[in-house]
C-alpha positions, 0 to 999 in steps of 0.5 A: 541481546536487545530488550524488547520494549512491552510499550511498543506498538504491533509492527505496521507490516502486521496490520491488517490491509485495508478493504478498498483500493480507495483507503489503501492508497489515501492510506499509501500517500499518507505513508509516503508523505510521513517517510518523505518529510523525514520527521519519522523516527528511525526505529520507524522508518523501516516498518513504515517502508514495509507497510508501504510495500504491502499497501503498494502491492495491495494496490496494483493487485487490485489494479490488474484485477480491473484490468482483467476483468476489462479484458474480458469484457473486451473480448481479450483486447486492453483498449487504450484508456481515453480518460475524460 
């Protein structure tokens, strides 16, 4: 059986989510930008990719929140977004 190593940190998966959807994104990007560049350990790699899930899932959670409160504002109907 592997030994656990006493000078290892807490799992990523275990740390608490950020509050806004702001620093959960900065936070998934960083991530994203860590995972991509292959320089992250491998031992690393697969609580950084659950982490990544967590954030990613954080973010559209918050997403479809907006979108439906927008709804309701609209009277049900999801207008197109225009963007300025």
């Amino acid at each position: 059986m592997p030994q656990v190593d006493p000078t290892d940190t807490a799992p990523a998966q275990a740390a608490p989510l950020p509050t806004t959807y702001e620093a959960a994104l900065s936070e998934l990007e960083a991530l994203v930008g860590q995972l991509e560049s292959g320089q992250m350990p491998l031992d690393q790699l697969l609580s950084g990719y659950q982490r990544g899930a967590a954030l990613l899932a954080f973010c559209k959670d918050k997403l479809k929140a907006v979108e439906d409160q927008i709804q309701v504002l609209d009277g049900g109907q999801l207008k197109p977004w225009g963007g300025a």
